[in-house]
ROSE-4610 file (N, C-alpha, C; in Angstrom, 1 decimal, always signed):
// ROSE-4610
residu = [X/X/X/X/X/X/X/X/X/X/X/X/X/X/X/X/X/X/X/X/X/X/X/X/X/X/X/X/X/X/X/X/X/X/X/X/X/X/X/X/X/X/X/X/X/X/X/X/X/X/X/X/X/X/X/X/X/X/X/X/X/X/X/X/X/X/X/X/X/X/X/X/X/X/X/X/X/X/X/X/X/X/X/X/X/X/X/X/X/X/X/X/X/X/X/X/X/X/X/X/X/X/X/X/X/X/X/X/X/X/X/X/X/X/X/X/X/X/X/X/X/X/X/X/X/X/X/X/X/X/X/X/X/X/X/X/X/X/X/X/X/X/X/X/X/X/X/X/X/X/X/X/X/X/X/X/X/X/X/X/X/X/X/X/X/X/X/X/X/X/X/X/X/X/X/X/X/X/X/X/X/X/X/X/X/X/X/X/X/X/X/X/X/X/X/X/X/X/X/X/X/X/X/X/X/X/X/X/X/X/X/X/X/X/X/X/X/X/X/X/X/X/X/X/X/X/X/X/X/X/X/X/X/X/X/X/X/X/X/X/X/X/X/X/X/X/X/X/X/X/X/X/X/X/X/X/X/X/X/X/X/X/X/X/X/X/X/X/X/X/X/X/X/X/X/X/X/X/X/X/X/X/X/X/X/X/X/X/X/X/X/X/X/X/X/X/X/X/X/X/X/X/X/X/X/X/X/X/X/X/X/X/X/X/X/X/X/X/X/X/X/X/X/X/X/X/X/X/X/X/X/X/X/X/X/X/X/X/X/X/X/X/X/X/X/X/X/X/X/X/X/X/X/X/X/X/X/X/X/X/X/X/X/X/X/X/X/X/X/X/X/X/X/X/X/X/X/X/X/X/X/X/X/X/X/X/X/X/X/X/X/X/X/X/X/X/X/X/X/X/X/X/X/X/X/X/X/X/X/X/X/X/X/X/X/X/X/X/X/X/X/X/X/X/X/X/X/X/X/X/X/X/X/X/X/X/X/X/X/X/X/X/X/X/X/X/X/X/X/X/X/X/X/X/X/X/X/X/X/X/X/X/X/X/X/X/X/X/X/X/X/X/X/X/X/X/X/X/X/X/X/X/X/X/X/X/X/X/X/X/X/X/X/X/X/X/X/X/X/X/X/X/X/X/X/X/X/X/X/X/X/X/X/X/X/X/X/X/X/X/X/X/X/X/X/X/X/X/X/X/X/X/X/X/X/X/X/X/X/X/X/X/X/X/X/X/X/X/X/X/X/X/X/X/X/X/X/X]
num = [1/1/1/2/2/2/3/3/3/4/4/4/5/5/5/6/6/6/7/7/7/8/8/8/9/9/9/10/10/10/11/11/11/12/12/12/13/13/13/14/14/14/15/15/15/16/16/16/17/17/17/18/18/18/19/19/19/20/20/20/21/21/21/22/22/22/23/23/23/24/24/24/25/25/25/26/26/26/27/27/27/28/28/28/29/29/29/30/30/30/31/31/31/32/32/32/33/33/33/34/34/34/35/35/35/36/36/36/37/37/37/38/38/38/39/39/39/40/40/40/41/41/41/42/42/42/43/43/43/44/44/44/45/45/45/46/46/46/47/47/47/48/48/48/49/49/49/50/50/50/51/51/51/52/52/52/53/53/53/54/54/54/55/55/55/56/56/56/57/57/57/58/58/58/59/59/59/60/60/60/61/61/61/62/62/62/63/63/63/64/64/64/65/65/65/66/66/66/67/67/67/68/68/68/69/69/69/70/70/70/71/71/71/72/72/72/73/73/73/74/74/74/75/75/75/76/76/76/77/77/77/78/78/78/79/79/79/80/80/80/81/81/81/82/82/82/83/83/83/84/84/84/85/85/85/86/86/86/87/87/87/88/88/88/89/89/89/90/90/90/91/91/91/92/92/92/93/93/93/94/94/94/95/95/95/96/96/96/97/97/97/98/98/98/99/99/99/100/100/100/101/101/101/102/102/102/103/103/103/104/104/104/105/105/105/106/106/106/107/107/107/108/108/108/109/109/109/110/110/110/111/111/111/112/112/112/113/113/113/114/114/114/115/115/115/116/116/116/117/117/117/118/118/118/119/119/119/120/120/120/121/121/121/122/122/122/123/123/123/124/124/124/125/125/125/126/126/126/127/127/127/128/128/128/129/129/129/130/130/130/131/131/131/132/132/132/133/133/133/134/134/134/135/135/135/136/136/136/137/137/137/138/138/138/139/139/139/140/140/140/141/141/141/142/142/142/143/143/143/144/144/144/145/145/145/146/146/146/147/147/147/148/148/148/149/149/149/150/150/150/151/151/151/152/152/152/153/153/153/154/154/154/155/155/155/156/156/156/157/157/157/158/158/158/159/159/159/160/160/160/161/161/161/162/162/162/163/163/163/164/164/164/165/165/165/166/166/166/167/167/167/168/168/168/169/169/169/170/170/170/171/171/171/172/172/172/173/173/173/174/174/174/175/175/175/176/176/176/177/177/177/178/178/178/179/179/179/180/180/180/181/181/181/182/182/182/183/183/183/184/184/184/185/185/185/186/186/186]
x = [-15.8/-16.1/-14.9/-14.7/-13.2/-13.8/-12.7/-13.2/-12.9/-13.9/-13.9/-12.5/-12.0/-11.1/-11.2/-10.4/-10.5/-10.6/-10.6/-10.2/-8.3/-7.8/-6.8/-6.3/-6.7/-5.8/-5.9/-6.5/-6.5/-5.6/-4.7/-4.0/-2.3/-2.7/-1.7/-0.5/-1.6/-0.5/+0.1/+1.6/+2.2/+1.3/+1.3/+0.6/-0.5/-1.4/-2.7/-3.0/-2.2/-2.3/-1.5/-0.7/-0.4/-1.7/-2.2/-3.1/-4.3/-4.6/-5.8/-5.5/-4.1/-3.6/-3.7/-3.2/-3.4/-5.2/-6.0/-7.4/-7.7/-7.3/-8.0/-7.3/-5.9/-5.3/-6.6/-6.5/-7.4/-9.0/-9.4/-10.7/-10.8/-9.6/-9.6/-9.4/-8.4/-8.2/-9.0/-10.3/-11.2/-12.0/-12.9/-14.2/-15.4/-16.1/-17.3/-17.3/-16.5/-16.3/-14.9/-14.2/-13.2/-11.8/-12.3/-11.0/-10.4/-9.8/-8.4/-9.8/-10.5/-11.1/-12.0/-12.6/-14.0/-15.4/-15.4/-16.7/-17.3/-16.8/-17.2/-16.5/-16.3/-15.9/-14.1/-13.8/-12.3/-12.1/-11.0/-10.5/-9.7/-8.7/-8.4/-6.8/-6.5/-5.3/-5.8/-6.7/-7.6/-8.3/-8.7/-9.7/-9.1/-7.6/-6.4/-6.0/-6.3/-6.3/-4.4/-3.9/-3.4/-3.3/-2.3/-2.4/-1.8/-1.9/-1.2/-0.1/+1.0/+2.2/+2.8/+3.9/+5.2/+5.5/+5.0/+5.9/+7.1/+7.3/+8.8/+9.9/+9.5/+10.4/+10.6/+9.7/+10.2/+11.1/+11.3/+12.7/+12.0/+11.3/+11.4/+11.2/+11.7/+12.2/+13.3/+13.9/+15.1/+14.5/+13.5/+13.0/+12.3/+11.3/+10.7/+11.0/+10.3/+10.4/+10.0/+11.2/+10.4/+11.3/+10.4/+11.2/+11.8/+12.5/+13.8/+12.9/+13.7/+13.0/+12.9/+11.7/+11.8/+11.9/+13.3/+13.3/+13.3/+14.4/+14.8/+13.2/+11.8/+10.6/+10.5/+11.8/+11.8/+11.0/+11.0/+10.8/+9.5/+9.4/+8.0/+7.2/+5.9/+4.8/+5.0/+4.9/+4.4/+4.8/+5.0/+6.0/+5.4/+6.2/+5.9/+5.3/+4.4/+4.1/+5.4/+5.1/+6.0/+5.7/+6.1/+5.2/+6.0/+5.6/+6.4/+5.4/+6.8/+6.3/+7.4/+6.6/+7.6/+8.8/+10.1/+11.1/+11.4/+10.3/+10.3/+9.8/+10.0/+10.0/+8.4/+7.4/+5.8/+5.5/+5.4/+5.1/+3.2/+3.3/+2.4/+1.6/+2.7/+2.0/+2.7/+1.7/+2.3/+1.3/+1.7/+0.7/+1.8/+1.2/+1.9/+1.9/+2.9/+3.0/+1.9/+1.7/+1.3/+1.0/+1.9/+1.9/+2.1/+1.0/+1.2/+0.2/+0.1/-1.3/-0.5/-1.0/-0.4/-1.6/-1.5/-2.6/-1.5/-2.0/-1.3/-2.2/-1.5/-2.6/-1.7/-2.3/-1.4/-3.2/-2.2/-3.0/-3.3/-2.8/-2.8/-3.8/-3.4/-4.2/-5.5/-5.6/-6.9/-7.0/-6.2/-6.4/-5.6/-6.5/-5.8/-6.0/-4.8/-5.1/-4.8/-5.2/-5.7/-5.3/-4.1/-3.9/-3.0/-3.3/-2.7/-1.6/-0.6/+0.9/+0.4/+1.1/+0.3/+1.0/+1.2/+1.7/+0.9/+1.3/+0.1/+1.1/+1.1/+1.8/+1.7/+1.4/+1.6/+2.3/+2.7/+3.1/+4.7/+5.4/+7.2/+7.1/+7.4/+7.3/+6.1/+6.1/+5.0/+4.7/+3.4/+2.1/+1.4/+1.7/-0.3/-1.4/-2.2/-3.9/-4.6/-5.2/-6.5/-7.0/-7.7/-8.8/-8.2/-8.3/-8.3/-9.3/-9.2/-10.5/-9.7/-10.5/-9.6/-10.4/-9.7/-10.3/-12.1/-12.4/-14.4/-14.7/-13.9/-14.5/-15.2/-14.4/-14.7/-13.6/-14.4/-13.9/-13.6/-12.4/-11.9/-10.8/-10.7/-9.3/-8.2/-7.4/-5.8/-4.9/-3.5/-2.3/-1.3/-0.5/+0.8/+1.8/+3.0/+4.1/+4.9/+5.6/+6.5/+8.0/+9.0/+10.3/+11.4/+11.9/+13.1/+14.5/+14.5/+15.3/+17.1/+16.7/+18.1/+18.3/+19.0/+19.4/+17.8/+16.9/+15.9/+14.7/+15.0/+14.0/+13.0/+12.1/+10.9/+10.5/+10.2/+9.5/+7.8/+6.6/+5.8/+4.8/+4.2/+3.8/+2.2/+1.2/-0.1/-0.8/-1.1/-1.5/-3.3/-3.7/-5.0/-5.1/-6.2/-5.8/-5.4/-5.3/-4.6/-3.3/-3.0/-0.8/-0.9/-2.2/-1.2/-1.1/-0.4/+0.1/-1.5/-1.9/-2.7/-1.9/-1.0/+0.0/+1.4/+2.3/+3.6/+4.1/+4.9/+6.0/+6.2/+5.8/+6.7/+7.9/+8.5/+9.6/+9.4/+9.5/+8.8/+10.4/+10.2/+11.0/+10.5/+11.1/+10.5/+10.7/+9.9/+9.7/+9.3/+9.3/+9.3/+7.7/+7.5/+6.1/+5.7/+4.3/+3.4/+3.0/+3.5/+2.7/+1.7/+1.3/+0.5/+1.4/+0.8/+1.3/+1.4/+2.7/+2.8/+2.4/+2.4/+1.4/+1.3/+0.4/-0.2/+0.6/+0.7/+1.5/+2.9/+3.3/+4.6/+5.5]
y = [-43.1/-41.7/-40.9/-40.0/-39.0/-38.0/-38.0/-36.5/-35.8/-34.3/-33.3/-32.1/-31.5/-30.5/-29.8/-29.7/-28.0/-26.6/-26.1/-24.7/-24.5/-25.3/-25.7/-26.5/-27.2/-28.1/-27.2/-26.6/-25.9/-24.4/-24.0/-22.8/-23.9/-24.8/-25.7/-25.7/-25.8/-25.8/-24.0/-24.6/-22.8/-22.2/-23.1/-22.0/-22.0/-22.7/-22.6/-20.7/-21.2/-19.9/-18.7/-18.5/-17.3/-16.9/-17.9/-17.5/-17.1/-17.5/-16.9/-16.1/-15.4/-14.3/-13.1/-14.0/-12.5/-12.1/-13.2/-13.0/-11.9/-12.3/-11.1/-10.2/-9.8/-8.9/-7.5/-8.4/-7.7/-7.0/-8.6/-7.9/-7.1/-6.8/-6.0/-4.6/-4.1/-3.2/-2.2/-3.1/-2.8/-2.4/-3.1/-3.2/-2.2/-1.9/-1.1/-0.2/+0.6/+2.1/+2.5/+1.1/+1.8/+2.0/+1.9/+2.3/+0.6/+1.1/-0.4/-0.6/+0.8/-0.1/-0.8/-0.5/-1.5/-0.6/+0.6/+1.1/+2.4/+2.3/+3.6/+5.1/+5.0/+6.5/+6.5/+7.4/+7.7/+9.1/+9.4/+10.6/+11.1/+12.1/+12.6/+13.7/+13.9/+15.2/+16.4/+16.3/+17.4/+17.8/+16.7/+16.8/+17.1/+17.1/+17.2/+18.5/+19.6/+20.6/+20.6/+19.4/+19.1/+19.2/+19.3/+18.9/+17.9/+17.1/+15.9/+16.7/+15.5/+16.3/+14.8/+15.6/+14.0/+13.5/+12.3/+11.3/+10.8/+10.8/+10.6/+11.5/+13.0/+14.4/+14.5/+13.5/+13.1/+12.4/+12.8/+11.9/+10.0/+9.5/+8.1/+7.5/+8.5/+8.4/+7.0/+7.2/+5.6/+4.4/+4.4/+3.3/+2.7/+3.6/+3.1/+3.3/+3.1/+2.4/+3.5/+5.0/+6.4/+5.8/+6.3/+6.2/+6.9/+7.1/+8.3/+9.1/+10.5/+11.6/+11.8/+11.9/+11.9/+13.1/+13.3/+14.6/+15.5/+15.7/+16.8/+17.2/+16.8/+17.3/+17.1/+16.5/+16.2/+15.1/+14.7/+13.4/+13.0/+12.1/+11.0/+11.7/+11.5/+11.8/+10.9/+9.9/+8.9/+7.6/+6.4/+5.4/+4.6/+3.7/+2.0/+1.5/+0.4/-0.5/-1.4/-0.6/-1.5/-2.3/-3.6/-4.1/-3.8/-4.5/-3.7/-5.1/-5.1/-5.9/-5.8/-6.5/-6.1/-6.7/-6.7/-7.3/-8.3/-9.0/-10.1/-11.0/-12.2/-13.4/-13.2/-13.5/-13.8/-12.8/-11.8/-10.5/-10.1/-10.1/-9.3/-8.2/-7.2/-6.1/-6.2/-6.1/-5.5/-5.0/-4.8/-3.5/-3.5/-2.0/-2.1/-0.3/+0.4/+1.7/+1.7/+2.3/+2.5/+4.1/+4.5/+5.9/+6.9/+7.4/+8.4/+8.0/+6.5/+6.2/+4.9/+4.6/+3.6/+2.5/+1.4/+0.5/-0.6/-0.2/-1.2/-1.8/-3.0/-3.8/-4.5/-4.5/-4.6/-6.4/-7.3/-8.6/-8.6/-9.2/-9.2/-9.0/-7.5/-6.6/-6.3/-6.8/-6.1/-4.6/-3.9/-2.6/-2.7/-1.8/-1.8/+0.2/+0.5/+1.9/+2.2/+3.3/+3.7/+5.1/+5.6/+6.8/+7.4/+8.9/+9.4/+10.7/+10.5/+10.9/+13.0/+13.6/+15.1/+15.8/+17.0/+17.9/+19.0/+19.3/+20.4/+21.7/+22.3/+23.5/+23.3/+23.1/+22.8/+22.1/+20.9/+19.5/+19.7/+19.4/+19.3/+17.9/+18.0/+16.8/+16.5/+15.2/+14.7/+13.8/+13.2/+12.0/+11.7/+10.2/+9.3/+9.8/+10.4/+11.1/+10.3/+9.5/+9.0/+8.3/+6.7/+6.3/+5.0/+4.6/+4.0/+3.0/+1.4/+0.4/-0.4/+0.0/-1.1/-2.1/-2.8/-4.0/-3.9/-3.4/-3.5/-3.1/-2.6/-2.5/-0.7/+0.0/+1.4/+2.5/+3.1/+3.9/+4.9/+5.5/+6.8/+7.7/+9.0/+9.4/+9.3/+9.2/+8.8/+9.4/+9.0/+9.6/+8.5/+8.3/+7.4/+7.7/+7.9/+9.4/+8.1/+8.4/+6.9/+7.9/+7.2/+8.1/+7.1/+7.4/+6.5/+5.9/+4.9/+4.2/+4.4/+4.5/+4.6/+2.9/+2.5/+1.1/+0.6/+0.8/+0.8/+0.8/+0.7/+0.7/+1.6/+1.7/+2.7/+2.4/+2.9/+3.2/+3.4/+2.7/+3.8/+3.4/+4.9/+4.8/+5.4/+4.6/+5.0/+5.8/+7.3/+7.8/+8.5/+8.9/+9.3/+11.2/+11.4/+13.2/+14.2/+13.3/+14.6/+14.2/+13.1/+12.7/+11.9/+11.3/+10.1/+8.9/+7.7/+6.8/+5.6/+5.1/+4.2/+2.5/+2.8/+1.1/+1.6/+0.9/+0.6/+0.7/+1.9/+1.9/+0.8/+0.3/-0.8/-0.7/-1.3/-1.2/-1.9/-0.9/-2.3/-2.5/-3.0/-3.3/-3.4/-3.0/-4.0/-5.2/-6.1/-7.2/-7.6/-8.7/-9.6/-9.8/-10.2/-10.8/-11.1/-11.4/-11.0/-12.5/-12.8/-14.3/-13.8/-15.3/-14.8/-15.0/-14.4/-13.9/-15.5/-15.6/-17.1/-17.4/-16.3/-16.6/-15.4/-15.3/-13.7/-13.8/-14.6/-14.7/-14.4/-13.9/-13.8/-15.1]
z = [-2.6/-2.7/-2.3/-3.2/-2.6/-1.7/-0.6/+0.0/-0.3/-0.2/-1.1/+0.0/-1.1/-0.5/+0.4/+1.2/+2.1/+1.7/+2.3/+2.4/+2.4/+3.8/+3.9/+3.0/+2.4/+1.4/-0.1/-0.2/-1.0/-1.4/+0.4/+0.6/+0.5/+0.3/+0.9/-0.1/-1.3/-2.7/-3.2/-3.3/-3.2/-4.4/-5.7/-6.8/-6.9/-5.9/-5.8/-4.7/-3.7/-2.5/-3.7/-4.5/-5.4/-6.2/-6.6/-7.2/-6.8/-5.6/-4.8/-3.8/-3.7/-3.4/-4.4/-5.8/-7.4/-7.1/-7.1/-7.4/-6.1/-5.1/-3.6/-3.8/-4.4/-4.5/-5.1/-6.7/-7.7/-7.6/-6.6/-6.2/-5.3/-4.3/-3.2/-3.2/-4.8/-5.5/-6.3/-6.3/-7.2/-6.3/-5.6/-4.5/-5.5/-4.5/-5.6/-5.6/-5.0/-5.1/-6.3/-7.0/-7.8/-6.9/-5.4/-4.5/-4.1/-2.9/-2.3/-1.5/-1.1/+0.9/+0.5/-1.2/-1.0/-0.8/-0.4/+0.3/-0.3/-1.4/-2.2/-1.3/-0.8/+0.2/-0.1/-0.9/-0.9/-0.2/-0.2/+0.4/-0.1/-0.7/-1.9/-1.4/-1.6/-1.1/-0.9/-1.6/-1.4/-0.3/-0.1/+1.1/+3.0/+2.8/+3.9/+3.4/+2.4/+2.1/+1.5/+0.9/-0.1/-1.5/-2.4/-3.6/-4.1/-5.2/-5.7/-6.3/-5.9/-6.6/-6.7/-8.0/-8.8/-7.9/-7.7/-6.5/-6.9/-8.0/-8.6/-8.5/-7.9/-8.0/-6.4/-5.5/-3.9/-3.8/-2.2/-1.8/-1.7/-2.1/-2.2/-3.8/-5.0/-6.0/-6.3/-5.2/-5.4/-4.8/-4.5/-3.8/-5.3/-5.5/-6.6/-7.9/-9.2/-10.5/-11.2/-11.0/-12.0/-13.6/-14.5/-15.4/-15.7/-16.5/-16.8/-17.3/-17.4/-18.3/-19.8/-20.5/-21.8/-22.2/-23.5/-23.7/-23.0/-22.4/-21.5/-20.5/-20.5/-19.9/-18.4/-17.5/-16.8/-16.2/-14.7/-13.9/-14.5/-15.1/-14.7/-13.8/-13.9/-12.5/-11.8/-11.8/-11.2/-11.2/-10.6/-10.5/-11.3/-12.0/-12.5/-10.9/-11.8/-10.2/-10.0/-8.2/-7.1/-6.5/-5.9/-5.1/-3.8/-2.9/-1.7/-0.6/+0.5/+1.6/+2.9/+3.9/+5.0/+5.1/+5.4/+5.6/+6.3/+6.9/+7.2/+6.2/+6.4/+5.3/+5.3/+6.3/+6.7/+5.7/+4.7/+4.1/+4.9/+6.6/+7.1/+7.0/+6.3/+5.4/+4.0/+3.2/+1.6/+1.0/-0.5/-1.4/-2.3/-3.0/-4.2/-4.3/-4.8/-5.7/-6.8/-7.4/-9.1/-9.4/-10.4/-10.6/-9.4/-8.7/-7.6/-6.4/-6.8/-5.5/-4.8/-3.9/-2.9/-2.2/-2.2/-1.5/-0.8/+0.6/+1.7/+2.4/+2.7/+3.7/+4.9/+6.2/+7.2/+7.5/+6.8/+6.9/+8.5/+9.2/+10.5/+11.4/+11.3/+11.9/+11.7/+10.4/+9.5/+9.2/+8.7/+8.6/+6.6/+5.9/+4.5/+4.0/+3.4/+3.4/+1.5/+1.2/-0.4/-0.4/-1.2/-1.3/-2.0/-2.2/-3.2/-2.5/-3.4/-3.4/-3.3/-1.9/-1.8/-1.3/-1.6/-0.3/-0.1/+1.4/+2.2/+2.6/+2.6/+3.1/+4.6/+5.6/+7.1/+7.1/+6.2/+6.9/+5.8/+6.4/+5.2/+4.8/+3.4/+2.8/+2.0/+1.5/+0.7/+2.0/+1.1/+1.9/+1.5/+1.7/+1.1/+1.8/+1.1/+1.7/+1.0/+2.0/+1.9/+2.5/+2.3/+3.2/+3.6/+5.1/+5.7/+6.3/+6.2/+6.3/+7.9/+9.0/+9.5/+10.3/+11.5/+11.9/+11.7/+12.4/+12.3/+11.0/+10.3/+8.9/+8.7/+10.0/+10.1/+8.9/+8.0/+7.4/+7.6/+7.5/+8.1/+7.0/+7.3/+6.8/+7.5/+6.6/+7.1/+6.4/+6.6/+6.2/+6.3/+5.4/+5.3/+4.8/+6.5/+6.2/+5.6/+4.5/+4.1/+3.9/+4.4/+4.8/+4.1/+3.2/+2.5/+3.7/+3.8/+4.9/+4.4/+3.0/+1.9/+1.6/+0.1/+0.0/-0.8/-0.8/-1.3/-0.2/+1.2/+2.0/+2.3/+2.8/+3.3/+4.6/+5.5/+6.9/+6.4/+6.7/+6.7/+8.0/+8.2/+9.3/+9.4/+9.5/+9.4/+10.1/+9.9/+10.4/+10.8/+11.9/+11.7/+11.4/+11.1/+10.8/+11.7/+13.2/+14.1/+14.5/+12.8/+13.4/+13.6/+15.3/+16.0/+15.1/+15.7/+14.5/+15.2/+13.9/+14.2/+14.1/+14.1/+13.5/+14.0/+14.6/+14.4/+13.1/+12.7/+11.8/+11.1/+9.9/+9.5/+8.2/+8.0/+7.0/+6.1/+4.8/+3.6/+2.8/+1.8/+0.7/-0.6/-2.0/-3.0/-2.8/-4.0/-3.6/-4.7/-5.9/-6.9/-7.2/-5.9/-5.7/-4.6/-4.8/-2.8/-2.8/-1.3/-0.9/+0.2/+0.8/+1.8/+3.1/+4.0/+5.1/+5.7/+6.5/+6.7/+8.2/+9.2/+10.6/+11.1/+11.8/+12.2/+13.6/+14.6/+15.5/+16.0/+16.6/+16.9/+17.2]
């Protein structure tokens, strides 16, 4: 009689673990509400008394994937998908761009955030407005100030609606493609 597989022998194989990283990606993008957190409850630019605006016509335009201008009509809205992860080898946090929304996930920690590209007249600059899922699985609104490092890098920094930072700053990069995170530990 064979013994039957692990769990672990099953993360074991590299294009087995890509591929059951694409699948949680997709289903984690989806959830039942259509959003990243999964919980039906989004949060909007709107709702931070925001409006959406071209995240391609912002300063993190060189980081990501705008397409040129057609016909003199100027910048693209919105980016090609990016993927994006941290600059360490382990990719601890990653996500992806697409058009003017953003989905990050800080593996680790357990915290994943869902949001659209905004600016507020209080605040200088643009920002991801939207919802935030973290360790207990508590839904909230959030903010993710993302600041171009230059060279293609980004800073971002998770925040709650009165600023303070709920996460350490991390530094993303593009990135080809998303693995799994290779140890939560330091």
């Amino acid at each position: 009689m064979t013994p039957q597989p692990t769990a672990l022998h099953f993360l074991c194989r590299p294009w087995r673990a890509a591929a059951a990283l694409s699948v949680w990606l997709v289903l984690s993008a989806c959830g039942p509400g259509v959003g990243g957190t999964g919980t039906g409850q989004q949060h909007s630019a709107a709702d931070f008394g925001a409006v959406g605006a071209p995240l391609c016509t912002s300063g993190l335009a060189d980081s990501l994937s705008c397409p040129p201008a057609v016909g003199g009509a100027g910048q693209a809205v919105g980016s090609l998908p990016v993927l994006l992860a941290d600059a360490t080898p382990p990719q601890r946090t990653s996500g992806r761009i697409d058009g003017s929304l953003i989905e990050l996930n800080w593996f680790c920690e357990g915290w994943s955030f869902y949001g659209e590209w905004g600016l507020a007249a209080r605040e200088p600059g643009g920002r991801f407005y939207g919802t935030v899922r973290g360790p207990a699985g508590r839904v909230q609104p959030a903010v993710l100030l993302v600041q171009s490092l230059g060279g293609g890098g980004l800073l971002a920094t998770l925040l709650d609606t009165t600023g303070q930072a709920l996460l350490p700053p991390v530094r993303l990069q593009a990135v080809p493609s998303l693995g799994m995170p290779l140890a939560c530990s330091l």
